[in-house]
N, C-alpha and C positions, 0 to 999 in steps of 0.2 A: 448580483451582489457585487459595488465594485467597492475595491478598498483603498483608501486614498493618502496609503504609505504603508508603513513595515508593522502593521497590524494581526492581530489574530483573533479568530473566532473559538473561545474556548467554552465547553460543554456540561456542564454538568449537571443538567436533567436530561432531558431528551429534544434531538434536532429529528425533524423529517423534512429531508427534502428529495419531491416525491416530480420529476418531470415527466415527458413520457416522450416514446421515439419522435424526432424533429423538435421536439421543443423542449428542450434540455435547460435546466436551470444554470445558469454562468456564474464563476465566480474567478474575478481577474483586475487587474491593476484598473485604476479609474484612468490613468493615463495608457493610452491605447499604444503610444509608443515605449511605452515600457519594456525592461527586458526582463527575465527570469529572477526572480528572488525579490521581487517589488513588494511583496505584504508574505506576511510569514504562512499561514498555516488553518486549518480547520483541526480544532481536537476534541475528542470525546473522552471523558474522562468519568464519565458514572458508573458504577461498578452494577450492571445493570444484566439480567440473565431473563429476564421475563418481558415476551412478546413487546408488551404493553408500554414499556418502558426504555425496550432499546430504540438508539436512535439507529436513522434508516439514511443514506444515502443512495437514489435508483435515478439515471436516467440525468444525469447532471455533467458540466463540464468544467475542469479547474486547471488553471493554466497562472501560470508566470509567478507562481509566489515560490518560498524556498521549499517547502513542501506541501503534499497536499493532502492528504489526510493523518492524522495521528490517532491512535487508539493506545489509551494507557491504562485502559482499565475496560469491564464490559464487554459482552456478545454483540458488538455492535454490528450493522452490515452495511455494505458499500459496493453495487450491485451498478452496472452497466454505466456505467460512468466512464469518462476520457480525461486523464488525469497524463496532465505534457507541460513540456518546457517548466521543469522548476530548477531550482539551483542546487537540488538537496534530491530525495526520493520520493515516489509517488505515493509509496501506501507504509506507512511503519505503523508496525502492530510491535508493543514493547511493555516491561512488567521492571520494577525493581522488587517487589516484593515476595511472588510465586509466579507459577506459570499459568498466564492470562489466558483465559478457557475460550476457545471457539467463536471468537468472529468471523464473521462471512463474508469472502471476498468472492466478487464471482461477476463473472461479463464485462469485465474493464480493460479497457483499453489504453494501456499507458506507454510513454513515449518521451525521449527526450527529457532520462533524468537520471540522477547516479545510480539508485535501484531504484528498481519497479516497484518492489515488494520486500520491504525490510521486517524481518520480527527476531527481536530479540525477547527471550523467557517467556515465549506466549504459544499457544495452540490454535493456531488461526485453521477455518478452513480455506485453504488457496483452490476454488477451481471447484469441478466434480463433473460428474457422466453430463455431459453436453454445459456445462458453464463456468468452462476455461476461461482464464484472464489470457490476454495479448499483450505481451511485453516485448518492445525492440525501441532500441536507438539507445539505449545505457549506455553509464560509461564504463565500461571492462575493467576491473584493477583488481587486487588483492585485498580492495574495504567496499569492494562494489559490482553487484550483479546484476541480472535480471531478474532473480529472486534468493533472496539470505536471509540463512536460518543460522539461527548461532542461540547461545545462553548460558546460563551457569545451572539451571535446573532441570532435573529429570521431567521432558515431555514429549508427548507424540502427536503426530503430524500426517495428514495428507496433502498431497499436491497431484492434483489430477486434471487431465484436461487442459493445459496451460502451453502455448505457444510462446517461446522465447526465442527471438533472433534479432541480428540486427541485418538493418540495412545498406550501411555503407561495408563494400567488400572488404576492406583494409582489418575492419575488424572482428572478421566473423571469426578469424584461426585462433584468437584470443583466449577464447574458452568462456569461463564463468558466465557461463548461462545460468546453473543455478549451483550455488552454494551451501553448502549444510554441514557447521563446525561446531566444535567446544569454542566456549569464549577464552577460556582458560583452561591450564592443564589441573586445577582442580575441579574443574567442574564435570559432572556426569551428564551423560550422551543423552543426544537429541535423537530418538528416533523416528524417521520418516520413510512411508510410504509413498513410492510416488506410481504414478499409474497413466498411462498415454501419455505420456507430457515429450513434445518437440522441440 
């Protein structure tokens, strides 16, 4: 799928896109020499909790746009995927409304983005016994990890399984591997369990 400027793919029924190991479904600038933030985004937005109906991303690779997946509603999942080089973060799982119940992130590989893994208001699963995500080459700051968890509404969290680092030495003493705050001082705690995570 290539996109041929600052475009986005927005969802609201259900997407499957279903590759399998070596032959990964692409989704990346039409212009080959492009650089990071050339087409915007993939977003799921159905408020979707049954099988049948969430969309499925397995087995796919998205590179150079400003982000690469968005989930604003819905149990959606995004499963073995290589999600690099965007100008924005790799996976944002986010709610204005409550806290967005249980998407599935699990076997991705991301790289080369301001967070790997952003969820504001929502209860993602990050990871589990054997299907940790791989995060490294982020950009370190005080709005940007390897993985951030922030919100205004009372929810709980696991992250399990999940290998955060980077690769260039200069910034490994940085810290913010993974993040987990109030958004605001009125807002009530995020509770998260995390469990083997590197």
């Amino acid at each position: 799928v290539e996109f041929a400027g600052p475009y986005a793919i927005r969802v609201d029924g259900r997407l499957l896109v279903q590759g399998t190991p070596g032959q990964e479904i692409l989704f990346t600038s039409r212009d080959p020499q492009a650089a990071s933030g050339s087409w915007k985004w993939i977003e799921l937005r159905r408020a979707a909790t049954d099988d049948l109906e969430l969309s499925k991303l397995e087995h796919c690779e998205i590179e150079k746009g400003q982000g690469g997946v968005a989930i604003t509603d819905g149990a959606h999942e995004v499963r073995s995927c290589e999600i690099h080089d965007m100008s924005g973060h790799g996976i944002t799982v986010s709610s204005t409304v409550q806290p967005l119940a249980a998407p599935r992130l699990e076997l991705n590989t991301i790289y080369n983005v301001w967070s790997g893994i952003r969820s504001t208001n929502a209860q993602p699963l990050i990871g589990g016994a054997g299907v940790g995500n791989e995060i490294r080459d982020f950009s370190p700051s005080e709005w940007h990890a390897g993985i951030w968890i922030d919100g205004d509404y009372a929810n709980t969290l696991t992250l399990e399984g999940n290998d955060v680092w980077q690769e260039d030495p200069s910034l490994q003493d940085l810290g913010y591997g993974i993040t987990i705050r109030k958004q605001s001082s009125n807002s009530t705690r995020v509770n998260a369990t995390l469990i083997d995570n590197a």
